[in-house]
N, C-alpha and C positions, 0 to 999 in steps of 0.2 A: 504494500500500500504506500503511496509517496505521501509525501507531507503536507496537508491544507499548506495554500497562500491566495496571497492577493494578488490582482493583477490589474492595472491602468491604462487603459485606451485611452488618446486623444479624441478630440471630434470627429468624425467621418470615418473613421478605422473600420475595415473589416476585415475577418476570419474567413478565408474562404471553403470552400466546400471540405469537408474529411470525415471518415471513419474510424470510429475508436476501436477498438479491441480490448475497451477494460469500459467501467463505469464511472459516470463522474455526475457529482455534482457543482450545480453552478446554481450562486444566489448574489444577486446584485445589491450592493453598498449604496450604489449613489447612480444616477445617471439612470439613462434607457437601451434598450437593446431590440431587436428585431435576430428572432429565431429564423434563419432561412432552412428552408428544406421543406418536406409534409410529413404534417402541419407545420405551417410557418406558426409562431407563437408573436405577441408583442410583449413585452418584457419590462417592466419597472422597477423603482427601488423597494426592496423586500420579494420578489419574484424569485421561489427559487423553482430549478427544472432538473429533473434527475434526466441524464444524458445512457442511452445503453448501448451495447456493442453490438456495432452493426449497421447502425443508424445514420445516415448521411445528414449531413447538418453544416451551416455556418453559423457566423454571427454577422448581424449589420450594428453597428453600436453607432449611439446618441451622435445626432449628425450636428446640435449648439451648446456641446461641451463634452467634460469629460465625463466616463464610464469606471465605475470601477465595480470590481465583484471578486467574491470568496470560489474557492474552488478546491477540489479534491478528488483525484484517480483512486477505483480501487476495484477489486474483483470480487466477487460474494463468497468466494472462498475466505478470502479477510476478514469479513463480517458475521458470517453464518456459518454453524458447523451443520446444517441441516437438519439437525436432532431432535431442536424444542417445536412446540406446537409454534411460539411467533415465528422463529425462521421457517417454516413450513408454510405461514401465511404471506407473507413476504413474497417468496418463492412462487407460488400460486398467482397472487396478483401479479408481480413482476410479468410471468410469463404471459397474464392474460391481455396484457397490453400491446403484445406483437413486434414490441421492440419501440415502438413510438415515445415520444417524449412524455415525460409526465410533470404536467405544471401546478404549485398549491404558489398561494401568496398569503405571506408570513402575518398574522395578528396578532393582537394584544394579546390575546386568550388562548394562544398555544403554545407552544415550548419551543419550536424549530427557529426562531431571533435566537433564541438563549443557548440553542446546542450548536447554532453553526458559527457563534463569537465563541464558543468552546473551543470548537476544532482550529479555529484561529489561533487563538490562545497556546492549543498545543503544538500547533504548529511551530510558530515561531519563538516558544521557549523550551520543548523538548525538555520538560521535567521527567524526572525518574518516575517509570512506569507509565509514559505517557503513549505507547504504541498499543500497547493494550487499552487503553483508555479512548485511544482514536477508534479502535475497531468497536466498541463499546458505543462509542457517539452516532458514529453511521449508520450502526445496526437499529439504532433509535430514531436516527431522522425515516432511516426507509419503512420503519415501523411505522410511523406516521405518517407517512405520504401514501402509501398502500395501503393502510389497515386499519390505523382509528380515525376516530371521527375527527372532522376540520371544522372549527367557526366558519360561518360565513362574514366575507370580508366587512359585511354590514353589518355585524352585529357591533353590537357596543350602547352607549351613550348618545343621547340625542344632542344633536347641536345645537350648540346658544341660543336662546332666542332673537339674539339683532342678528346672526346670520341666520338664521331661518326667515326674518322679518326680509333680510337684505334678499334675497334670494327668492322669498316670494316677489317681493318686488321689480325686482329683475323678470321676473317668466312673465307678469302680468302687461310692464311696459315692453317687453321685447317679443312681444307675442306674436306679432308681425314687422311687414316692412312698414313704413321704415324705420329702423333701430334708434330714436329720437335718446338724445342727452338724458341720462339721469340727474334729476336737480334734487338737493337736500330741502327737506321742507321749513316753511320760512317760519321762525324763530325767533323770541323777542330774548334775546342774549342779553340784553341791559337786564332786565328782571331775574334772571340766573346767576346764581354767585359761582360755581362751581358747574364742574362735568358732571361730577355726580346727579346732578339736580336739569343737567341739560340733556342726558341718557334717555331717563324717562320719559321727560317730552318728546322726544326725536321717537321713540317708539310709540308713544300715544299717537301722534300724528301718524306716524305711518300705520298705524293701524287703523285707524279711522278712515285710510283710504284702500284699503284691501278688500278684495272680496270676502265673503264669509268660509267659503274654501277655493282652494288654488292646489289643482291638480298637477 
């Protein structure tokens, strides 16, 4: 198994066409990426894709900046002795995907952020007993991407309500052409001593002009 690292594309950078002969994973830091091959994939920061042998693929990375993303070669021999029920789940799914890529995008509410800054971690300070510990981490991410269950990237926390206000606002006036200025609603700021106190107004009015729902 080689060692997690990072790796930095410039703007416009691409990976052209190749085939692995081992497995890898890739999860992007920062930036964007276009998966070429079939299925082409589009790719963001927290996107990770498990890559498998056989598979013809590029990359097109972030074309108004830089890219950057974790990565990791490795064989299922590394990871799985074939023995326990999970590596038998693994196995099972792995196969039944026909070799295709397989894409999860990382949330609050799952583990796979916190185990693939592990593999980092191992990677580049190679503490004592950390090769056992990397095949330990993999065998846990593939756990999850094949086999337990994933949040959906919606889940969570609703958002504030002046971005939900703003946002209705926005569907209501942009709802056709033509895409007219948005104007702040008019304010008597002399009678306000503070933001605090001018927040509320600014949402009172704009609520006062909103539908009763907004689809």
């Amino acid at each position: 198994m080689d060692r997690p690292a990072t790796a930095v594309y410039p703007a416009g950078a691409r990976l052209p066409f190749r085939v692995l002969d081992d497995w890898e994973l890739v999860w992007l830091l920062r930036g964007r990426a276009l998966l070429t091959g079939a299925p082409g994939l589009e790719l963001g920061t927290g996107d990770l894709v498990v890559l498998q042998p056989g598979h013809r693929h590029g990359f097109d990375w972030n074309q108004h900046g830089e890219t950057e993303h974790g990565y990791v070669h490795f064989d299922l021999t590394d990871v799985t002795d074939g023995l326990s029920a999970s590596d038998e789940r693994v196995l099972e799914a792995a196969t039944a995907t026909g070799g295709r890529p397989v894409h999860l995008t990382m949330t609050k509410q799952d583990p796979l952020g916190g185990l693939c800054a592990y593999l980092l971690w191992l990677g580049a300070t190679e503490p004592t007993g950390w090769q056992p510990a990397l095949a330990q981490t993999v065998r846990q991410v593939l756990l999850h991407v094949f086999w337990n269950p994933h949040p959906s990237v919606e889940y969570g926390d609703p958002l504030a309500e002046p971005v939900q206000l703003a946002i209705a606002r926005l569907r209501q006036a942009w709802s056709g052409p033509p895409l007219a200025p948005i104007c702040m609603p008019r304010t008597n700021f002399s009678a306000l001593s503070s933001s605090s106190l001018y927040l509320p107004s600014l949402l009172a009015s704009w609520k006062a002009t909103m539908p009763t729902q907004v689809s």
